[in-house]
Each structure stands twice: as C-alpha cells, then as structure tokens.
Residue, then its C-alpha position, 0 to 999 in steps of 0.5 A: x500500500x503506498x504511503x500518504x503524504x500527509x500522515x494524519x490523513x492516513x491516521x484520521x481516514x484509514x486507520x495506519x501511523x507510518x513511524x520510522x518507515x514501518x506501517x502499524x494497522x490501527x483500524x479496530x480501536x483506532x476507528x472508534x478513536x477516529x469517530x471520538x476525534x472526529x466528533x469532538x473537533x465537529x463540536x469544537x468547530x460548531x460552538x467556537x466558528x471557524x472564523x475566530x482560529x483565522x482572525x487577523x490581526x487587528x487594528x488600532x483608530x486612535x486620536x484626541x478629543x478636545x475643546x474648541x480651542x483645539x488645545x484643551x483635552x476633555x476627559x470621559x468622553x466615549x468614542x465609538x467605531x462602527x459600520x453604517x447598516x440599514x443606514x443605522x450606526x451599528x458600535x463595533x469599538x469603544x473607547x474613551x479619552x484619558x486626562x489627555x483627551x487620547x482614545x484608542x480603538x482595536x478594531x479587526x481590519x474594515x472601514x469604520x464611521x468613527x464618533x463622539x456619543x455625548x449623554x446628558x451628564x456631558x456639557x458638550x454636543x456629539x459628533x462624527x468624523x470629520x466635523x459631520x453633524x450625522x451619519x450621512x456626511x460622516x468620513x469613513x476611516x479605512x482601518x488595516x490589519x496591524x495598522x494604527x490610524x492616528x489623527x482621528x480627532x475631535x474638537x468638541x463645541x460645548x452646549x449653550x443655555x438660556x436662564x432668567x428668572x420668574x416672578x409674580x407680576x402683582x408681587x414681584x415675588x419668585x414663583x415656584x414650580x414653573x418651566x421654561x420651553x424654548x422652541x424653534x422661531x416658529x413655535x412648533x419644535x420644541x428644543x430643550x426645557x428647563x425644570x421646574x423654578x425652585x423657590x428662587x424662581x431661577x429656571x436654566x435650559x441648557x444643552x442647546x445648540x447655537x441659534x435663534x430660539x423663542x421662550x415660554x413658560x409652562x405654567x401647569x396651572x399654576x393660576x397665573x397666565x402663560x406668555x412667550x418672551x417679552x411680555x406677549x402672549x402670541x408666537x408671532x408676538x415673540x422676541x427670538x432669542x440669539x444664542x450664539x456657540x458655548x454662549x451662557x444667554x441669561x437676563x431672560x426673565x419672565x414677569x407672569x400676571x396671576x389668573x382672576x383678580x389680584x387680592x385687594x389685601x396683601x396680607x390675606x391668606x391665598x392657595x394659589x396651586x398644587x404641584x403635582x396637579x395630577x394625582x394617580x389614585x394607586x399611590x402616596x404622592x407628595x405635593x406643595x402647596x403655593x399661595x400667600x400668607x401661610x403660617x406655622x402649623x396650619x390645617x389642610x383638607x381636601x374635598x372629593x367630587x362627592x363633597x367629602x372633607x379629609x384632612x391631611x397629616x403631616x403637613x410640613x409648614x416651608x415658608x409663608x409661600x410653601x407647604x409640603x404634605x403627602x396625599x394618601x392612597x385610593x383617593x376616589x377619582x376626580x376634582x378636588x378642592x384644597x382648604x388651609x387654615x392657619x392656627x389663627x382660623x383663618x382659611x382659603x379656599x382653591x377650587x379644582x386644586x388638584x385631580x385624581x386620575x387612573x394609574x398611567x398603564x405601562x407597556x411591554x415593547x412587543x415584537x414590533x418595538x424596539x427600546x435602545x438604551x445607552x449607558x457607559x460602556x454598554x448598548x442595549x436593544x431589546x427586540x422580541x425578547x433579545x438582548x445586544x450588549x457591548x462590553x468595554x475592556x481597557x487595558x494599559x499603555x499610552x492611552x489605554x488600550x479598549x476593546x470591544x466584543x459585540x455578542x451577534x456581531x463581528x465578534x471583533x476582539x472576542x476573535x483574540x480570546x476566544x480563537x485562542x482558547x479554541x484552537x488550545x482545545x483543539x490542539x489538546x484533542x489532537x494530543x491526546x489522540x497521538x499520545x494513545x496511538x503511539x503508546x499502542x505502537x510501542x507495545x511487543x507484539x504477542x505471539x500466537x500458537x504457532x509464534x507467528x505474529x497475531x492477527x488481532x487488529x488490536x496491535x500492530x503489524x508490520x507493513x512491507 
C-alpha cells in the first residue's frame, strides 16, 4: 500500500501511523478513536466558528478629543467605531479619552464611521468624523490589519443655555414650580426645557445648540397666565432669542400676571396651586402647596367630587409661600378642592386644586418595538425578547488600550480570546489522540500458537 503524504490523513481516514518507515494497522480501536476525534473537533468547530482560529490581526483608530480651542483635552468622553447598516450606526469599538483627551480603538481590519456619543451628564454636543453633524456626511476611516490610524480627532463645541428668572407680576415675588420651553422661531419644535423654578424662581435650559430660539413658560396651572418672551402672549408676538456657540444667554426673565383678580389685601391668606396637579389614585404622592400668607402649623383638607372633607397629616409648614404634605392612597377619582387654615382660623379656599386620575398603564415593547438604551460602556436593544450588549475592556499603555466584543456581531476582539482558547482545545484533542496511538505502537507484539505474529487488529503489524 503506498504511503500518504500527509500522515494524519492516513491516521484520521484509514486507520495506519507510518513511524520510522514501518506501517502499524490501527483500524479496530483506532476507528472508534477516529469517530471520538472526529466528533469532538465537529463540536469544537460548531460552538467556537471557524472564523475566530483565522482572525487577523487587528487594528488600532486612535486620536484626541478636545475643546474648541483645539488645545484643551476633555476627559470621559466615549468614542465609538462602527459600520453604517440599514443606514443605522451599528458600535463595533469603544473607547474613551484619558486626562489627555487620547482614545484608542482595536478594531479587526474594515472601514469604520468613527464618533463622539455625548449623554446628558456631558456639557458638550456629539459628533462624527470629520466635523459631520450625522451619519450621512460622516468620513469613513479605512482601518488595516496591524495598522494604527492616528489623527482621528475631535474638537468638541460645548452646549449653550438660556436662564432668567420668574416672578409674580402683582408681587414681584419668585414663583415656584414653573418651566421654561424654548422652541424653534416658529413655535412648533420644541428644543430643550428647563425644570421646574425652585423657590428662587431661577429656571436654566441648557444643552442647546447655537441659534435663534423663542421662550415660554409652562405654567401647569399654576393660576397665573402663560406668555412667550417679552411680555406677549402670541408666537408671532415673540422676541427670538440669539444664542450664539458655548454662549451662557441669561437676563431672560419672565414677569407672569396671576389668573382672576389680584387680592385687594396683601396680607390675606391665598392657595394659589398644587404641584403635582395630577394625582394617580394607586399611590402616596407628595405635593406643595403655593399661595400667600401661610403660617406655622396650619390645617389642610381636601374635598372629593362627592363633597367629602379629609384632612391631611403631616403637613410640613416651608415658608409663608410653601407647604409640603403627602396625599394618601385610593383617593376616589376626580376634582378636588384644597382648604388651609392657619392656627389663627383663618382659611382659603382653591377650587379644582388638584385631580385624581387612573394609574398611567405601562407597556411591554412587543415584537414590533424596539427600546435602545445607552449607558457607559454598554448598548442595549431589546427586540422580541433579545438582548445586544457591548462590553468595554481597557487595558494599559499610552492611552489605554479598549476593546470591544459585540455578542451577534463581528465578534471583533472576542476573535483574540476566544480563537485562542479554541484552537488550545483543539490542539489538546489532537494530543491526546497521538499520545494513545503511539503508546499502542510501542507495545511487543504477542505471539500466537504457532509464534507467528497475531492477527488481532488490536496491535500492530508490520507493513512491507
């Protein structure tokens, strides 16, 4: 029989180690080795793929990420690499900038969209390579196998705000629980919000980009009267506010006109509103009471739609302008009137203070709704019952190093590790076999009857 040239083809297929120029039969155990073998590396192939025992060498994108002036560095700041599919940005890399605004990306060789994702806890606005507003103008980056891509940089411009203050227009007294909308000129976009005025009647919307913006005051029936800067109360009326790049636009201030007639006596006990106004029937929910003239240790009671009177407990006395108290559980649904009576008897009365609504009803995303959701270091998509993570490692070195696996994606630095591991266990099988082969080989041959050699295919016999 003549001999193979490639010996673990003649071991795997046909049962014979050539050692030494002799041929040793192995065909009766050795094919349940075979199978064992052939088995164990099918199963090895089909977990691991293939693909990770052949992944090439990666590469590196790496750059700066800096302040507007092009000098500063801005620390904390997530760089993602990642190909464009179904015209969506999918993340293939990680990275995030140092104390020297340095970032660096491994990446397995490809052409990346590379960009800045900024989250609300950041004070600067995102985006793509080169200076790209969105995907669609983005600069792909060719990215080689043992390559490193330098100069990938970013200069970021920081997010501009509007501030001011809101006060009573009869009083001039800060008024509390207010926010502030600015909207486009046209008055049907709206752009950012403010929270709700504290007691110091400061409101600030930050995060906007530069441009021209209009201002209104979200009162949430506050009993006072809505208007657009300055002073009107149209959109065509309003005075645009320009706000120019990493521009702080304050003095926007607001002087709201309260709702009915002014109190002809300024020392009078007044209950000018609720915050929340909305109350869901299944929960305690704390409230403030705002108004006029409050004094320590006063008496508040609410009224249903079927004209039953409760008094509330707990109410905590702030200031003469503020009282906080808790409003309780199954409370019938509906509009409720709000009493406070302070220690002296005397007691004013707001009418539909507040309402008791039915519990917002939350949704499961279905199949046909996807919720994406991005945090430090992980990105999530939730569609029909899946989860898509992307985990960022650092490692040392000038920079730091970051890689990034994505389960169901490219696999990109996963293909280093678990190719690794792969091919270690694959080695170790073919090992093992080797190892009992040839310990079978280097067994005496026993002797039959007749001292010829046996014909047990158990051990081996000599080929010519």
């Amino acid at each position: 029989m003549e001999r193979s040239c490639h010996p673990f083809h003649d071991l795997i297929f046909s049962g014979y180690l050539w050692y030494r120029g002799t041929k040793f039969d192995l065909s009766v155990q050795g094919e349940a080795m075979r199978r064992w073998f052939l088995v164990t590396v099918s199963i090895l192939l089909s977990l691991g793929g293939a693909a990770p025992l052949l992944a090439q060498e990666e590469g590196i994108v790496t750059g700066h990420v800096l302040r507007s002036d092009g000098v500063t560095p801005i620390a904390e700041i997530r760089v993602e690499a990642g190909v464009k599919e179904s015209g969506q940005f999918v993340p293939r890399g990680t990275g995030v900038s140092d104390t020297e605004g340095r970032y660096r990306i491994s990446l397995p060789a490809g052409s990346y969209f590379v960009r800045v994702r900024t989250s609300d806890a950041h004070e600067f606005i995102g985006e793509y390579y080169n200076d790209a507003p969105d995907l669609a103008s983005a600069t792909e980056v060719p990215v080689g196998a043992g390559e490193t891509v330098d100069g990938i940089d970013f200069t970021l411009t920081a997010f501009s705000s509007i501030s001011g203050t809101i006060t009573s227009e009869e009083t001039g007294l800060a008024l509390i629980g207010i926010a502030v909308d600015v909207l486009t000129t046209d008055g049907t976009t709206l752009v950012a919000s403010s929270e709700a005025t504290g007691e110091d009647g400061r409101y600030l919307v930050a995060r906007l980009p530069a441009g021209r913006y209009i201002a209104y005051t979200d009162v949430r029936g506050r009993g006072v009267i809505p208007e657009y800067y300055d002073d009107v109360l149209t959109v065509e009326e309003a005075t645009p506010i320009p706000v120019g790049e990493e521009d702080a636009v304050t003095g926007i201030d607001f002087a709201l006109a309260e709702e009915g007639e002014p109190s002809a006596n300024p020392e009078a006990l007044v209950v000018r509103g609720v915050v929340p106004d909305e109350i869901p029937n299944d929960q305690a929910t704390d409230v403030a009471i705002q108004g006029d003239n409050f004094k320590e240790t006063p008496t508040v009671t609410i009224t249903d739609p079927e004209g039953e009177t409760r008094t509330l407990e707990g109410v905590i006395f702030v200031n003469s302008r503020r009282l906080e108290a808790t409003l309780p559980t199954g409370l019938r649904l509906g509009g409720y009137d709000l009493t406070v009576t302070n220690p002296d008897g005397e007691s004013a009365t707001l009418f539909d203070a507040f309402t008791v609504v039915e519990p917002a009803e939350t949704t499961a995303p279905t199949a046909e709704t996807t919720v994406e959701t991005t945090v430090e270091g992980t990105t999530t998509s939730e569609a029909e019952g899946t989860t898509e993570k992307s985990a960022t490692t650092s490692s040392g070195g000038a920079g730091g190093t970051n890689k990034t696996a994505d389960d169901g994606g490219c696999g990109c630095s996963a293909a280093g590790g678990g190719g690794a591991s792969l091919l270690l266990a694959l080695l170790f099988v073919i090992a093992v076999y080797l190892a009992v082969c040839l310990h079978r080989v280097t067994l005496p041959p026993h002797k039959d009857a007749g001292g010829g050699p046996n014909d047990n295919h158990d051990h081996f016999t000599e080929g010519a």
